[in-house]
C-alpha positions in Angstrom: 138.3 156.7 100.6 136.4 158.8 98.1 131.9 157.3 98.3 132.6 156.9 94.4 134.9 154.4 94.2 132.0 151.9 95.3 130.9 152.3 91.7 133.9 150.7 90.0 133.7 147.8 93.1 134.2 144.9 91.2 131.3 141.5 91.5 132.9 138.2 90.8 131.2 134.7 90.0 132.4 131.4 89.8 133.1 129.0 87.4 131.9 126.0 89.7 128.7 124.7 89.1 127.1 121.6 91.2 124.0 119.6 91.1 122.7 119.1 94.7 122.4 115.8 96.2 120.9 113.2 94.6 120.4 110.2 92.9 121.9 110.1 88.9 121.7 106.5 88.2 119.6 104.1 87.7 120.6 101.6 91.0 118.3 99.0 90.3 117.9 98.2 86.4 121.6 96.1 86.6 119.6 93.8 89.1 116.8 92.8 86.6 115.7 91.3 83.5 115.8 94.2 80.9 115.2 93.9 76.9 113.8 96.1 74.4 110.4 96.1 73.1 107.8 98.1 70.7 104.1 98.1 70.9 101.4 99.4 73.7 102.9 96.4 75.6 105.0 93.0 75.2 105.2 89.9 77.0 108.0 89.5 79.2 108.5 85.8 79.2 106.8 82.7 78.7 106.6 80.7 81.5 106.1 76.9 81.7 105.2 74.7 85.5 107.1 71.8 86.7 106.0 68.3 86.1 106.2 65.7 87.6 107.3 61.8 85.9 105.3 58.7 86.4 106.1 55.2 86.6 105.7 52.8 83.9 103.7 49.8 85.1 102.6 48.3 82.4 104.3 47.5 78.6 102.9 49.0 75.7 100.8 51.5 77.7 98.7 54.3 75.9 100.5 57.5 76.2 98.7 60.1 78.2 99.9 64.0 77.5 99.9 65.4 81.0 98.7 68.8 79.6 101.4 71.0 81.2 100.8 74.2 82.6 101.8 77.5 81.3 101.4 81.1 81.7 102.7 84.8 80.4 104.0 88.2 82.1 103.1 91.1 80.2 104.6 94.9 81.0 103.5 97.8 79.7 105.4 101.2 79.2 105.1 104.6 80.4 106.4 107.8 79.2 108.2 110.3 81.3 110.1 113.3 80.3 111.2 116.3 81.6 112.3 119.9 80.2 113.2 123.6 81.0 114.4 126.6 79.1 117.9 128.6 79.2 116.7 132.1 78.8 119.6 133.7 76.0 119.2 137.1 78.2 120.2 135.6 81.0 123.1 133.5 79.6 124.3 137.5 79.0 125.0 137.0 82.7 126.3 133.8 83.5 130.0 132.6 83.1 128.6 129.3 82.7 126.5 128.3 79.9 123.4 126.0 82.0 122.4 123.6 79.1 124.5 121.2 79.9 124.2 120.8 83.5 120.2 121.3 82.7 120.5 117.9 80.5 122.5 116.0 83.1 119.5 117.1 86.2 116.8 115.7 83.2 118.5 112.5 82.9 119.2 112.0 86.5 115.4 112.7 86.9 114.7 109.5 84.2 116.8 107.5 85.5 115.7 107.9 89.3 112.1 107.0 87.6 113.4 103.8 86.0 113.9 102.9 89.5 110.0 103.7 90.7 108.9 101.6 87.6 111.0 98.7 89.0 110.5 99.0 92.8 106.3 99.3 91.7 106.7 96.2 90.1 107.7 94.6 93.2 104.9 94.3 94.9 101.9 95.1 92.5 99.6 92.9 90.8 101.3 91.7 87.6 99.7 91.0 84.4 99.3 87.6 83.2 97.5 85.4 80.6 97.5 84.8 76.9 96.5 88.8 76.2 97.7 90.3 79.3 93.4 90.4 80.6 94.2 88.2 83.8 96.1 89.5 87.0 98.7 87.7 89.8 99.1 89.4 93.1 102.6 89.5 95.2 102.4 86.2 97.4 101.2 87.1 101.1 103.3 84.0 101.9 106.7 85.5 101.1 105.9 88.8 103.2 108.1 87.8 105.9 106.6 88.8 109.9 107.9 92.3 110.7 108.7 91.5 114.4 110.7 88.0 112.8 113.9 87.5 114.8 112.7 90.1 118.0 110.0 90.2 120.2 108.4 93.2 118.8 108.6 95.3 115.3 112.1 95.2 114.5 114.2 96.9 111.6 116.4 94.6 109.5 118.3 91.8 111.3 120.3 89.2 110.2 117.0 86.7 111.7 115.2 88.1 108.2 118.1 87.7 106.0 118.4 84.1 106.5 114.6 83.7 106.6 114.6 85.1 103.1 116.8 82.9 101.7 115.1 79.9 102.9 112.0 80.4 101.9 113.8 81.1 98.1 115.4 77.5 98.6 111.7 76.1 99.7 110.9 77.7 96.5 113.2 75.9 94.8 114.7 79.4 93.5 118.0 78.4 91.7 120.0 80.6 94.5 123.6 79.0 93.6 123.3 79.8 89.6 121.2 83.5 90.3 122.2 86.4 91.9 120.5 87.5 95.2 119.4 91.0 95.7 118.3 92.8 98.7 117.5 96.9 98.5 117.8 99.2 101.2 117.5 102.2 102.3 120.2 104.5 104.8 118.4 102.6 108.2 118.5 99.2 106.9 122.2 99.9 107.0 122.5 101.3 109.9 120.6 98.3 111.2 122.9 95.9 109.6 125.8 97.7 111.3 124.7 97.1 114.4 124.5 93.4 114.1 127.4 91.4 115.3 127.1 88.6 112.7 128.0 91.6 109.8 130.5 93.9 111.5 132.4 90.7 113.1 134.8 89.1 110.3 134.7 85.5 112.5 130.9 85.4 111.0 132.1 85.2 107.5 134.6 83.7 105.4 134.3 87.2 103.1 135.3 90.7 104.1 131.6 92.4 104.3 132.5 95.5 105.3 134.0 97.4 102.1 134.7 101.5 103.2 132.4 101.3 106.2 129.5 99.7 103.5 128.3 96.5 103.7 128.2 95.5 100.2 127.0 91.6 100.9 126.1 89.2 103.3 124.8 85.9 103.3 125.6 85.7 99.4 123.4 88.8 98.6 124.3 91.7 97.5 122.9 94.9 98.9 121.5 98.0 96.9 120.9 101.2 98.2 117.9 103.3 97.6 116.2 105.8 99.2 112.9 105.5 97.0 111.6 102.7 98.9 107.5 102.6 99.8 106.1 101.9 103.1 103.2 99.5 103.7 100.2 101.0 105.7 101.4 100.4 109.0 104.5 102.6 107.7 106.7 99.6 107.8 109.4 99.6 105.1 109.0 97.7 102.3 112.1 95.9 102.0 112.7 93.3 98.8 115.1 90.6 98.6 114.7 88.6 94.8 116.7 87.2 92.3 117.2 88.6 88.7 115.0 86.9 87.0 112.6 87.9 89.7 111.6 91.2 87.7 111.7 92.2 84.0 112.4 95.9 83.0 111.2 96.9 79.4 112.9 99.3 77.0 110.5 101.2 75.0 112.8 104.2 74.1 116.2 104.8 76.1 116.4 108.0 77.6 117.4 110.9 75.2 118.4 114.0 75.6 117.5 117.1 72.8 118.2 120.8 73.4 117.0 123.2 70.4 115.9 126.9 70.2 111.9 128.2 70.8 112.3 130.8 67.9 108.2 131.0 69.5 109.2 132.3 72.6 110.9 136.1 73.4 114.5 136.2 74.2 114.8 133.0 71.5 115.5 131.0 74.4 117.1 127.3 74.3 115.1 124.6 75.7 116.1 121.2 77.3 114.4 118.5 76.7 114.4 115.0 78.1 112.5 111.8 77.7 112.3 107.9 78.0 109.6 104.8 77.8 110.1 102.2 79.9 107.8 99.6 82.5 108.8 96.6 84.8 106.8 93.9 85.9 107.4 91.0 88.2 107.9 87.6 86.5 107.7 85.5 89.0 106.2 85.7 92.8 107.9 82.9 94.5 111.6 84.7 93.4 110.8 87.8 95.5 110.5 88.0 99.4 109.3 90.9 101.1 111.4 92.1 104.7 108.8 94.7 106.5 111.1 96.4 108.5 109.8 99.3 111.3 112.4 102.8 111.0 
């Protein structure tokens, strides 16, 4: 074989293109409260305490307005956005024009930050009051004991579940009318697979098990995520709540624009992708917190 043939050899590429693994969705904004709003920030909802009747002992009685209480959850937006360029020299070289698969890792990169802005909301201090000035923190009371259900730190067991749900009903959460919510990460699962009361149908009057996933149990249905914090004993923090537990606003949906930097050498085509949104919690006594050690 003649040394010069090597300079005909042929170099092929492929028409397959992939994004690597991760997250494209938003897992967790189907699970709240979500509505649009405009301004530096809007109130979430209204919120009015229960009362309580009294007896009427006497006829003709003066009427006495028993002055009930109210309060109001305001959220606040953030931007985020995201962009890169497509350089037209080296589209020369590619069989596979980039832009689009550019614009689907921007959005994917939004949408896994929708999530943070919810998960945040979890657990922070939520603002309150007639202009938003005054502050609620998460209820230490609803943190339920990491080491619940074991003798020592534990990761999530069926002991919690159930805990979770009753404090909700001590609550007086409306649990039979409102979803129930529960997000976990990959060890959670596994945890959950390892309890007999999940994997063993004679526990349950529903299949919980759908292709090796355990979708619900107990009545609540399980989200994964693996963007979950850790408190500072690196516990995870695992939340179970109800949808109207937490309030996602929509400032600006995420959009997507890709246009030409007639600036820039090489006119190259940039990607651009951006979105306002904010959560807050509406409610502590609708969200209860599952430390869980990994």
């Amino acid at each position: 074989m003649s040394s010069f043939d090597l300079n005909v050899a042929v170099q092929q590429y492929t028409h397959t293109v992939q994004l690597l693994s991760q997250q494209k969705e938003s897992r967790l904004s189907a699970s709240v409260m979500q509505e649009n709003h405009i301004g530096k920030q809007a109130v979430a909802v209204d919120q009015y305490a229960a009362v309580t009747a009294s007896k009427v002992t006497n006829r003709y009685a003066p009427l006495v307005p028993f002055d009930t209480q109210n309060d109001r959850r305001w959220v606040s937006p953030t931007d985020y956005h995201w962009n890169d360029l497509v350089d037209n020299f080296d589209k020369l070289r590619l069989l596979n024009d980039p832009q689009s698969w550019f614009v689907q890792s921007g959005v994917a990169a939004l949408n896994r930050s929708k999530d943070d802005e919810i998960i945040t909301a979890m657990f922070a201090t939520a603002k309150t009051g007639e202009t938003g000035t005054g502050t609620t923190s998460f209820l230490s009371a609803n943190q339920v004991a990491v080491g619940f259900g074991a003798s020592a730190a534990t990761g999530l067991n069926v002991a919690k579940l159930i805990e979770a749900r009753r404090i909700l009903m001590s609550n007086e959460v409306d649990i039979e009318n409102e979803p129930i919510y529960c997000v976990i990460s990959a060890k959670q699962h596994a945890n959950l697979l390892n309890e007999i009361q999940v994997v063993n149908d004679d526990y349950s009057n529903t299949k919980v098990l759908v292709n090796g996933r355990v979708e619900q149990f107990l009545g609540i249905n399980f989200i994964h995520s693996e963007r979950l914090p850790t408190d500072g004993s690196s516990y995870r923090r695992i939340p179970v709540y109800t949808k109207s537990a937490l309030h996602l606003g929509m400032w600006n949906e995420i959009t997507a624009n890709v246009d030409q930097r007639k600036d820039l050498s090489s006119l190259p085509w940039q990607v651009y992708v951006m979105g306002t949104f904010g959560a807050t919690r509406t409610e502590e006594k609708k969200i209860v917190e599952l430390p869980c050690s990994e």
